[in-house]
BASE-231788 format. One record per residue (C-alpha): residue number from 1; x, y, z. Coordinates in Angstrom, 1 decimal, padded with zeros to 4 digits, always signed. Layout:
BEGIN
+-----+--------+--------+--------+
!   n !      X !      Y !      Z !
+-----+--------+--------+--------+
! NUM !      X !      Y !      Z !
...
+-----+--------+--------+--------+
! end
This chain:
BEGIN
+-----+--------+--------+--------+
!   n !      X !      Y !      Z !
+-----+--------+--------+--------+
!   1 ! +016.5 ! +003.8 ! -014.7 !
!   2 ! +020.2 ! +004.5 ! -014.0 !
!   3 ! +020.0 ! +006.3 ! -010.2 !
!   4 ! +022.6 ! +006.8 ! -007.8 !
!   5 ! +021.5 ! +008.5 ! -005.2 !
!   6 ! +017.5 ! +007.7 ! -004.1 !
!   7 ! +015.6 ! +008.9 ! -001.0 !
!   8 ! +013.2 ! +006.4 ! -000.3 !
!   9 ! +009.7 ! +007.9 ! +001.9 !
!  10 ! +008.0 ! +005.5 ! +003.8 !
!  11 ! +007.1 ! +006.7 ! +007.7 !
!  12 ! +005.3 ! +005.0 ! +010.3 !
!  13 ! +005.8 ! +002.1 ! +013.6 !
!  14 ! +006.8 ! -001.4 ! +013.7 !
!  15 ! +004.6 ! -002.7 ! +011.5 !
!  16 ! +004.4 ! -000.3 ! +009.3 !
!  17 ! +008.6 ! -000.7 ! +008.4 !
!  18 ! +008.6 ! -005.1 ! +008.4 !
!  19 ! +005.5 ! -004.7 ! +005.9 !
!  20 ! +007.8 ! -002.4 ! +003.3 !
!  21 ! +010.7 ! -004.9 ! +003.6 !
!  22 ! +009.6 ! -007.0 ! +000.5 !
!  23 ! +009.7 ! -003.5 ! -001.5 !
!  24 ! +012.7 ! -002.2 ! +000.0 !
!  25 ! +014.5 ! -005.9 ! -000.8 !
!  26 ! +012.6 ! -004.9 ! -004.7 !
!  27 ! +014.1 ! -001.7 ! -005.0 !
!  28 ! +017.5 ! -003.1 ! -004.0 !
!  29 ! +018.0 ! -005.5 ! -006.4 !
!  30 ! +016.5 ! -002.7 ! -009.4 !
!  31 ! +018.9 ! -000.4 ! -008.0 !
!  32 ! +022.1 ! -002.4 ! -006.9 !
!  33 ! +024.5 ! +000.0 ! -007.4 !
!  34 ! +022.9 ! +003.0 ! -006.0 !
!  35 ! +023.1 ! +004.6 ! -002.8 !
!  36 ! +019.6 ! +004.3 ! -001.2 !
!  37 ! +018.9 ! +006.6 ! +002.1 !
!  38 ! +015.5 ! +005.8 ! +003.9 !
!  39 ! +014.0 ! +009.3 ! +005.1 !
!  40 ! +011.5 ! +008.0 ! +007.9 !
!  41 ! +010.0 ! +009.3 ! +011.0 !
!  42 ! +011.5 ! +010.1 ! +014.8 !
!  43 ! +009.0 ! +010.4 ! +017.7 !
!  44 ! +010.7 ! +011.5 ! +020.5 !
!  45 ! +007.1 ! +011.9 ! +022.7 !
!  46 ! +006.3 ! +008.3 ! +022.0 !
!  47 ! +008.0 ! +005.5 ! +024.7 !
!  48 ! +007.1 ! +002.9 ! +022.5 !
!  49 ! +008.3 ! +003.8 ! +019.0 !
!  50 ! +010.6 ! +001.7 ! +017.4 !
!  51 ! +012.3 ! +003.0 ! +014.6 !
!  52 ! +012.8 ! +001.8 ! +011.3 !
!  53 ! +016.9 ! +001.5 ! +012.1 !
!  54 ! +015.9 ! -000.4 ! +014.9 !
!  55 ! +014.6 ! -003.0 ! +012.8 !
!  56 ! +016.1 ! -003.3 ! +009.2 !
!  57 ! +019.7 ! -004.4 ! +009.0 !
!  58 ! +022.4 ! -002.0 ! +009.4 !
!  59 ! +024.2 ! -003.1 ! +006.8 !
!  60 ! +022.9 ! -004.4 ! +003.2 !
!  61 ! +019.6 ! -003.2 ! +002.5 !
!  62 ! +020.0 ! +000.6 ! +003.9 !
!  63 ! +022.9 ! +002.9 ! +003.1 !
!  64 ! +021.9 ! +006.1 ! +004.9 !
!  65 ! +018.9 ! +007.1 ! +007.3 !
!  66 ! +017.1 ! +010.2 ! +007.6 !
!  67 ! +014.9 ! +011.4 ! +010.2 !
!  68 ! +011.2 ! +012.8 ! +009.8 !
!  69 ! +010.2 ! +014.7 ! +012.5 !
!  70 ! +007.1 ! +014.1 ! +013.9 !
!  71 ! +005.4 ! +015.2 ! +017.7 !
!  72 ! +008.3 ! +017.7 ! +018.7 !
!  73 ! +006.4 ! +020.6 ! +019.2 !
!  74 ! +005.3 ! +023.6 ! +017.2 !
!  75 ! +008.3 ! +026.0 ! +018.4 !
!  76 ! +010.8 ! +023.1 ! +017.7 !
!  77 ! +009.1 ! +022.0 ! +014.3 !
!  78 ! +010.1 ! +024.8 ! +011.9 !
!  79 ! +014.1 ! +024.8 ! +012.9 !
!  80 ! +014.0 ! +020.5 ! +012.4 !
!  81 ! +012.0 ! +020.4 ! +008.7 !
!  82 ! +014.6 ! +023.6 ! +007.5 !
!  83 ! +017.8 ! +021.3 ! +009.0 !
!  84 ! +016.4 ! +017.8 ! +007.5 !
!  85 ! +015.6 ! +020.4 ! +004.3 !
!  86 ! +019.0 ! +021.7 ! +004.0 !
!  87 ! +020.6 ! +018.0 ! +004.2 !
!  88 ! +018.2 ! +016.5 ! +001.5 !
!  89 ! +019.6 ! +019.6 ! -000.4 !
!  90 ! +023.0 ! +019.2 ! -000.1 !
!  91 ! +023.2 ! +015.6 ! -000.4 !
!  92 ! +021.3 ! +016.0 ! -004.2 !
!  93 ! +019.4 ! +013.2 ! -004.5 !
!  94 ! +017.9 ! +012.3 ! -007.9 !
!  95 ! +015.0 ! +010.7 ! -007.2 !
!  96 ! +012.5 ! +009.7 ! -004.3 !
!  97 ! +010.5 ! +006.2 ! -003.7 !
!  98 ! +007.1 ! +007.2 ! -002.3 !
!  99 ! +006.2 ! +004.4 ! -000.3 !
! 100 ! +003.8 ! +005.9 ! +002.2 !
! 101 ! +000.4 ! +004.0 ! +003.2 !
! 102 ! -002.8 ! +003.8 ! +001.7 !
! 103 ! -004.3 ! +006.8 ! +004.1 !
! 104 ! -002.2 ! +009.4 ! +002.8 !
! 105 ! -004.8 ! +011.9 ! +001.6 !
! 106 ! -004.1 ! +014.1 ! -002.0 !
! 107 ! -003.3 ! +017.0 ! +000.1 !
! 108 ! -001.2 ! +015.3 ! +002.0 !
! 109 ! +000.3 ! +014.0 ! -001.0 !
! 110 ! +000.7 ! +017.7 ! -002.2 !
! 111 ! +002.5 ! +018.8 ! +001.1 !
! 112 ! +005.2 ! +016.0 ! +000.3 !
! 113 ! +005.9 ! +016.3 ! -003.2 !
! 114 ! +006.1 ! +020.2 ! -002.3 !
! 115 ! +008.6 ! +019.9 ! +000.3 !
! 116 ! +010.8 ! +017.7 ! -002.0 !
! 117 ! +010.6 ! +019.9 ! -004.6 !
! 118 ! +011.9 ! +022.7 ! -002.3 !
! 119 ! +014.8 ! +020.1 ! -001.3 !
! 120 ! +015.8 ! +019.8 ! -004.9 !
! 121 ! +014.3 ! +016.4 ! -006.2 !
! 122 ! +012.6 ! +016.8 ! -009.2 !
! 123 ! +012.1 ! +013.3 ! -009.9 !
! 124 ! +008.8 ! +011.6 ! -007.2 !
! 125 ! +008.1 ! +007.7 ! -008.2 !
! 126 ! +005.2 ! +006.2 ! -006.6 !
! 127 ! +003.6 ! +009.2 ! -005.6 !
! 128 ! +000.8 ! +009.4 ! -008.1 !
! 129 ! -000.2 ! +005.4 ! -007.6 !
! 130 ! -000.1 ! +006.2 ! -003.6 !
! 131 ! -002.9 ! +008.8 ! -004.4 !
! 132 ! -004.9 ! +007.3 ! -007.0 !
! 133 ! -005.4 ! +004.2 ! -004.9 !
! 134 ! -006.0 ! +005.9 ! -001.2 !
! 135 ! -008.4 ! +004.0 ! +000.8 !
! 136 ! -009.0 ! +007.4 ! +002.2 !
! 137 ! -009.0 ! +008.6 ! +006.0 !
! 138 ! -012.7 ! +006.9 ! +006.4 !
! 139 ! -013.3 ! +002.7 ! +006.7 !
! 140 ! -015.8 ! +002.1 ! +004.7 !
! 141 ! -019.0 ! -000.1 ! +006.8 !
! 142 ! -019.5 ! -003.1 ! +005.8 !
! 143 ! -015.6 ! -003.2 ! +004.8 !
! 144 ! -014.3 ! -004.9 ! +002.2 !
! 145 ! -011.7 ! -007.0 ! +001.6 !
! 146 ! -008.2 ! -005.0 ! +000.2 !
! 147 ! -004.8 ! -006.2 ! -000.6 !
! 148 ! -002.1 ! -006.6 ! +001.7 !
! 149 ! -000.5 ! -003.3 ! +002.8 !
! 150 ! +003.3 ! -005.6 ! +001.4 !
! 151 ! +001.7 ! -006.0 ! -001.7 !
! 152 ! +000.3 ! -002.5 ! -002.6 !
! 153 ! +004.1 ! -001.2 ! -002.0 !
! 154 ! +005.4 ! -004.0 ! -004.5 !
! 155 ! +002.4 ! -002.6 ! -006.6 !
! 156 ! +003.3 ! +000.8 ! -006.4 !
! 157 ! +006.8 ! +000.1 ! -007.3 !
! 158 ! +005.5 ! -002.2 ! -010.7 !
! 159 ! +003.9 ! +000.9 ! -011.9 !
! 160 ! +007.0 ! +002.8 ! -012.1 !
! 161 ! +008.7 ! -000.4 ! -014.3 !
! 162 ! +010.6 ! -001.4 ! -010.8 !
! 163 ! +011.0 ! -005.3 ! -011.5 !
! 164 ! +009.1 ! -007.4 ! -008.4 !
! 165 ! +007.8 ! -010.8 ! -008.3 !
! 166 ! +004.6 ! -010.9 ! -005.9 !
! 167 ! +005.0 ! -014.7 ! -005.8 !
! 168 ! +008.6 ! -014.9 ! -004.3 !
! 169 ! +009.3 ! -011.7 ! -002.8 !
! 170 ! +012.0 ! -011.2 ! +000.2 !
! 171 ! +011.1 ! -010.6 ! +004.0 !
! 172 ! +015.2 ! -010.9 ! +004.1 !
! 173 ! +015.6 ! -009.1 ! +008.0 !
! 174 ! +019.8 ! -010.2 ! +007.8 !
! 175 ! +019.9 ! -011.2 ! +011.0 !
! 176 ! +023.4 ! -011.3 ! +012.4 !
! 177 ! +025.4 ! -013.8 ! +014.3 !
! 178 ! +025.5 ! -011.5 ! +017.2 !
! 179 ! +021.4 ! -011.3 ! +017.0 !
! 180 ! +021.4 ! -014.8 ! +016.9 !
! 181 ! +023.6 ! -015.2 ! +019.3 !
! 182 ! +021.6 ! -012.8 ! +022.2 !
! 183 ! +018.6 ! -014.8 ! +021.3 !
! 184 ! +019.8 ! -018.5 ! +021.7 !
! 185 ! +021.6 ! -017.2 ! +025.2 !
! 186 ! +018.0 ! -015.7 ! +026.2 !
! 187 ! +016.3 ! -019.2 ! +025.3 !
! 188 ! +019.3 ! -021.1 ! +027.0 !
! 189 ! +018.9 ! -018.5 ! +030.0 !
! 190 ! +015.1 ! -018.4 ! +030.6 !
! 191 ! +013.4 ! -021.5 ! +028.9 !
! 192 ! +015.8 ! -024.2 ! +030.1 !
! 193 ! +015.6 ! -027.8 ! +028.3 !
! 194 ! +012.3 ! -027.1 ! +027.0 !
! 195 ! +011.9 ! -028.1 ! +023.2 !
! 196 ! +008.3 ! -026.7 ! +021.8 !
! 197 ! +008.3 ! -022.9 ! +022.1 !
! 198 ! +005.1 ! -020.4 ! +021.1 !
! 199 ! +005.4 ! -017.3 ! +020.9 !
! 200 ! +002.8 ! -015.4 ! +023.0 !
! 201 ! +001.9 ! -011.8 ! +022.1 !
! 202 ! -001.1 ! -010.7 ! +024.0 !
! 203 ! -000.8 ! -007.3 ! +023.8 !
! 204 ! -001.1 ! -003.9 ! +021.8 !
! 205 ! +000.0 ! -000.4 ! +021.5 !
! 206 ! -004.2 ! +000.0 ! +020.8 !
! 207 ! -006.4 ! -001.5 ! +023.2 !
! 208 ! -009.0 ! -002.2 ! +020.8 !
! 209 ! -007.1 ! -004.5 ! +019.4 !
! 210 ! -006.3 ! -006.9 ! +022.3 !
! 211 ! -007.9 ! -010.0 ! +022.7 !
! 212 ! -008.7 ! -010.8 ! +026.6 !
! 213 ! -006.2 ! -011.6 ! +028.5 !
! 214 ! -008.4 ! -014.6 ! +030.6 !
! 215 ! -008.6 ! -016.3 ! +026.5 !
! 216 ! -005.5 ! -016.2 ! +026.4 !
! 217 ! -004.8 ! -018.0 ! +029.4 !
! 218 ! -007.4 ! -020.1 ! +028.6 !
! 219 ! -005.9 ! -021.2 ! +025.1 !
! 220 ! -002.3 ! -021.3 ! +026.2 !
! 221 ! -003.2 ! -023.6 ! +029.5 !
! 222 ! -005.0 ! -026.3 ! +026.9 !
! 223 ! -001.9 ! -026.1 ! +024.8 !
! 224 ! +000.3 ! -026.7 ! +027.6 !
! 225 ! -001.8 ! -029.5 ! +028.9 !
! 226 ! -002.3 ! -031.5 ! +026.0 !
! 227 ! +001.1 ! -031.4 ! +023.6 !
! 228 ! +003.4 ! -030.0 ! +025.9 !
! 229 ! +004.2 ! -026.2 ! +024.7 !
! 230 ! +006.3 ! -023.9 ! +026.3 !
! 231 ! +004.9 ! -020.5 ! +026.2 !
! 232 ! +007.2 ! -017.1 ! +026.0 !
! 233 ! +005.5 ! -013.6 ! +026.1 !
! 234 ! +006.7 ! -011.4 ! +023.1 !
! 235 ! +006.1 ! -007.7 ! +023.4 !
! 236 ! +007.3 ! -004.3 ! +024.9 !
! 237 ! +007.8 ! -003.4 ! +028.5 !
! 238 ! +004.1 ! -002.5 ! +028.6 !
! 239 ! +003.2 ! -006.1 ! +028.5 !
! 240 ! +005.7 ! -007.8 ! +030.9 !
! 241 ! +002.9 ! -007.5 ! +033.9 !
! 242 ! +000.0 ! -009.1 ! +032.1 !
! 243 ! +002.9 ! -011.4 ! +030.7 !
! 244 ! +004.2 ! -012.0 ! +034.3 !
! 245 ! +000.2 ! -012.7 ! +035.2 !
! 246 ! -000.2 ! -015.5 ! +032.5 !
! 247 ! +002.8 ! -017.1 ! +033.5 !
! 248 ! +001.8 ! -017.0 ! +037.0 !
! 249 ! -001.4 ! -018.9 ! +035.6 !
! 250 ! +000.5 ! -021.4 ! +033.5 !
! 251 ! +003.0 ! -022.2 ! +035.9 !
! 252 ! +005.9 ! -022.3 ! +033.0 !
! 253 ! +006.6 ! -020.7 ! +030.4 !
! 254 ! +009.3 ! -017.5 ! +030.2 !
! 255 ! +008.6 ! -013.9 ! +029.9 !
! 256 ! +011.1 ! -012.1 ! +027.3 !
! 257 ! +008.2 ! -009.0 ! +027.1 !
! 258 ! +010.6 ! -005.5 ! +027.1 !
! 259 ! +014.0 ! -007.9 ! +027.3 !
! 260 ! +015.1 ! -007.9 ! +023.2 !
! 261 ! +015.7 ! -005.8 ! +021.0 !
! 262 ! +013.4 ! -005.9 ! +018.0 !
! 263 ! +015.7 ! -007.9 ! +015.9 !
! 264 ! +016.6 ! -010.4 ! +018.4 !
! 265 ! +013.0 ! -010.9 ! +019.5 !
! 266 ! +012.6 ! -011.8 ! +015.3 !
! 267 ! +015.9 ! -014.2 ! +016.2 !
! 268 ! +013.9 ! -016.1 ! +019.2 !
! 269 ! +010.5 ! -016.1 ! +016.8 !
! 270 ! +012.3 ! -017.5 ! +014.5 !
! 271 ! +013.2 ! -020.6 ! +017.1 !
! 272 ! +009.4 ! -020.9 ! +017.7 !
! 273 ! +006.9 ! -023.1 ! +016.4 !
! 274 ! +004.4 ! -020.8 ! +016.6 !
! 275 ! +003.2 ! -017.4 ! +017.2 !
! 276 ! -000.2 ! -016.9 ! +018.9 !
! 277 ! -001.3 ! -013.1 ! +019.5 !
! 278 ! -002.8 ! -009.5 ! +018.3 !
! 279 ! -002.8 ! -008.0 ! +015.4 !
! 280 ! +000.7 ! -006.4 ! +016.4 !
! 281 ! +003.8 ! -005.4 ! +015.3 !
! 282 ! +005.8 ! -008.4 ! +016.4 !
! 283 ! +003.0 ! -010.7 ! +014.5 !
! 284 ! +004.7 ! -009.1 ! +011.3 !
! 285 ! +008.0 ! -009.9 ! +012.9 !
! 286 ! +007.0 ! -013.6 ! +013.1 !
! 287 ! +005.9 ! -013.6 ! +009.8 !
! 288 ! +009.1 ! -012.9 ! +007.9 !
! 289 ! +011.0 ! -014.6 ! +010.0 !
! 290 ! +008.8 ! -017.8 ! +008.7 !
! 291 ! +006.8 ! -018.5 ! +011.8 !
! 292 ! +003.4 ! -019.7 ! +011.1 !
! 293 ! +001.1 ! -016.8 ! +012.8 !
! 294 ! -002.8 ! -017.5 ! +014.6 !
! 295 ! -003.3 ! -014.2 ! +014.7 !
! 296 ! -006.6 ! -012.1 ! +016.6 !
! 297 ! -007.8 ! -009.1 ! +014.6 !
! 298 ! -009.8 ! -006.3 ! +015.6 !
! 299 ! -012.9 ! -005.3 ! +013.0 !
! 300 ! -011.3 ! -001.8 ! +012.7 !
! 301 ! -009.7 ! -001.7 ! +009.7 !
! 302 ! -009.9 ! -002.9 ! +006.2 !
! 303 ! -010.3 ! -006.8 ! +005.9 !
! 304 ! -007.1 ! -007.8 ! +004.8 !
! 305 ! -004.7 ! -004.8 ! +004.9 !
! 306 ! -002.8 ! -005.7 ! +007.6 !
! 307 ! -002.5 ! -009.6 ! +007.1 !
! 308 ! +000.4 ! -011.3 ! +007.9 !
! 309 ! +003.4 ! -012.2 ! +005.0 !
! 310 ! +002.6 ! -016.0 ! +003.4 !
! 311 ! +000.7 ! -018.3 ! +004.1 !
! 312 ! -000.3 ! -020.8 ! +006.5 !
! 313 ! -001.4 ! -018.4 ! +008.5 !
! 314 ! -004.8 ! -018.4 ! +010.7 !
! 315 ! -006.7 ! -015.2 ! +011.1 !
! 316 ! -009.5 ! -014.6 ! +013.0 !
! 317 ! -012.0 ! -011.6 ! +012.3 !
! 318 ! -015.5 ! -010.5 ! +012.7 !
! 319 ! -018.0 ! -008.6 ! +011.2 !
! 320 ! -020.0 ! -006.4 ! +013.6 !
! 321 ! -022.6 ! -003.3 ! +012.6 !
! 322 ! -019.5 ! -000.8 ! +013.9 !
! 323 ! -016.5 ! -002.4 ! +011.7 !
! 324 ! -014.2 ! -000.2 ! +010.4 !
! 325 ! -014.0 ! +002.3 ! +013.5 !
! 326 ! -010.1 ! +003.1 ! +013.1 !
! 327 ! -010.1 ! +004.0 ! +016.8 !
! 328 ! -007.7 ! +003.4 ! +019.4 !
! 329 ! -009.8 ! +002.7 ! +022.0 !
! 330 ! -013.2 ! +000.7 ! +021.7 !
! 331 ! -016.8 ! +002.3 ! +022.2 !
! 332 ! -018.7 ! -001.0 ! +021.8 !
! 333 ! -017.5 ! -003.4 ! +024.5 !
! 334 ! -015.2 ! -005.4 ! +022.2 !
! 335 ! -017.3 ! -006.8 ! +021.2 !
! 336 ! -015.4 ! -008.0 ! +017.5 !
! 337 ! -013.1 ! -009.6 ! +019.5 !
! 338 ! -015.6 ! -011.1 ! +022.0 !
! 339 ! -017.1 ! -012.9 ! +019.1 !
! 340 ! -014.0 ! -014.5 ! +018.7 !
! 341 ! -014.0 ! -018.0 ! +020.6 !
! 342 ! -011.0 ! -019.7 ! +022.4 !
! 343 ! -012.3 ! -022.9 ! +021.0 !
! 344 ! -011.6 ! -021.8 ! +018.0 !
! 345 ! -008.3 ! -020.1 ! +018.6 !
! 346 ! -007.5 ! -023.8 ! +019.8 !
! 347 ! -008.6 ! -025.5 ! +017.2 !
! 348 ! -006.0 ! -023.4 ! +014.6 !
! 349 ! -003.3 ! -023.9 ! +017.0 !
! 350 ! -003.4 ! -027.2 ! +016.9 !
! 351 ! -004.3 ! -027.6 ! +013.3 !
! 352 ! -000.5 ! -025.4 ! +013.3 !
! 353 ! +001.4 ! -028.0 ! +015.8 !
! 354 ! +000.1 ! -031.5 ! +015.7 !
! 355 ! +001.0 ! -032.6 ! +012.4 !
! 356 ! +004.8 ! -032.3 ! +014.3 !
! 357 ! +003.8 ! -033.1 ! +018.4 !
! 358 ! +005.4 ! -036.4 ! +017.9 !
! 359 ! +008.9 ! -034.9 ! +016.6 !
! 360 ! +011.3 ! -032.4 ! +017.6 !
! 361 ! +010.8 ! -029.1 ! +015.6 !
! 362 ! +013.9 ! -028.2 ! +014.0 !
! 363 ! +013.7 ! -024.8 ! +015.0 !
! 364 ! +014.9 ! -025.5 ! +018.2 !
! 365 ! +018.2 ! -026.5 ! +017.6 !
! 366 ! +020.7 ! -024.1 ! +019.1 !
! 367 ! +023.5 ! -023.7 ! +016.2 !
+-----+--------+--------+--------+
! end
């Protein structure tokens, strides 16, 4: 396919734009000499979205950016979609990259490839694999296991004779000096001489999803106790009390919760040895940055969907009779997370840092 100018379509939060990176790296290389824009959302009502420009590289993956307009308002909504329509018109693209997720229902699917026909593009890839392979709007209970959310985009882009390789695909973030740089003076700055760092994330945008906060401490204080570990909270400014509370507990450990940017929070994980939290945005970050991930999951999704980039990773999950629930906030006491031991937890941790308690990690080198 010789394209110059493609609109790539993929919307959604944190984890929703670090799980597309191995596509977006795919669709680079297919495409190397064309101009690729990424048309995804803005949510100005929402403190804690992080946009996709927030966390891909400026430069080297992205040419342009386009914004989606989501939660502004019915008066304000009709002037926004004709502006962003009139600029997908006049910058005549010749093809979009559907990338969307797995929930995007056929009418939804309709609505988009409606709209892009109205801005001009005649030419949709990926659009009928997104709906032929929907999970659908529902969980299904007991819930099966599905790929992962990276791998269905890579799949999706194999069906439109897009060249990817699901055994050595990118999680490339291009993190710059200057990143670097911010991080390495926050670690200097805040965790002192201290050589073993984990990465603590212990909470979520969804409180169903958090693990409690007393296992936590619990885990953390062994791991402190018994190889030495220096803890630093990882999160937004939502978590920086409950991370200031932990740290209070621990007596050590540094709080860096609300303090980075996205990208040089993925510069300090990438200094860690380890990252121990939620199922969360900034576990994805870990993840393609290479840090090995023990990661707590929630039973509200599919099994698998959201699991982390590589391998080596340990996840934790349970089946309960009210899997699958999709909800924000939990109606059954946690209680698939309360099934979820701290001995066990442990146990993975240290299955992660033993094998190198004796030696200085090499991530810890300040370059």
């Amino acid at each position: 396919m010789d394209l110059k100018k493609i609109l790539i379509f993929r919307t959604g939060h944190l984890g929703d734009t670090i799980v597309a990176v191995p596509a977006l790296w795919a669709i680079r290389k297919a495409f190397h000499e064309a101009e690729l824009t990424l048309l995804s959302n803005s949510d100005a009502q929402n403190p804690n979205y992080i946009s996709a420009r927030a966390v891909l590289p400026e430069n080297g993956l992205i040419d342009r950016w386009e914004a989606y307009p989501t939660n502004i308002g019915k008066l304000a909504a009709p002037t926004a979609w004709l502006k962003l329509l009139a600029r997908l018109r006049n910058y005549r693209y010749e093809a979009v990259l559907y990338l969307m997720t797995r929930n995007r229902t056929s009418e939804q699917v309709e609505r988009d490839l409606w709209f892009f026909r109205a801005a001009g593009i005649k030419r949709v890839l990926c659009a009928d694999y997104v709906r032929h392979n929907s999970l659908g709007t529902k969980v299904a209970n007991p819930t099966p296991r599905v790929e992962k959310e990276a791998e269905f985009l890579l799949d999706a882009l194999a069906s439109e004779g897009v060249a990817v390789d699901l055994g050595n695909y990118s999680t490339d973030l291009l993190l710059s000096k200057s990143e670097t740089s911010s991080a390495d003076g926050w670690i200097a700055a805040n965790c002192g001489g201290s050589g073993r760092l984990v990465a603590v994330a212990p909470g979520s945008k969804w409180e169903s999803k958090i693990w409690p906060e007393e296992r936590f401490a619990d885990v953390v204080a062994q791991l402190i106790g018994s190889i030495g570990i220096f803890p630093v909270i990882l999160g937004g400014a939502e978590d920086r009390e409950k991370g200031d509370r932990l740290l209070s507990a621990w007596r050590t450990g540094a709080n860096a919760a609300g303090q980075l940017s996205v990208r040089e929070s993925a510069a300090l994980l990438r200094r860690c040895e380890l990252y121990l939290g939620n199922d969360t945005g900034t576990m994805h970050l870990a993840a393609a940055v290479g840090t090995p991930c023990v990661a707590v999951f929630a039973a509200i999704d599919w099994v698998g969907r959201w699991e982390p980039f590589g391998e080596g990773h340990k996840i934790f999950r349970r089946s309960v009779e009210c899997e699958g629930c999709h909800s924000p906030t939990c109606f059954n006491a946690g209680k698939c997370l309360a099934l979820i031991a701290p001995d066990q937890v442990l146990a993975a941790c240290m299955e992660i840092l033993a094998p190198v308690a004796a030696t200085e990690n090499p991530r810890q080198s300040v370059g």
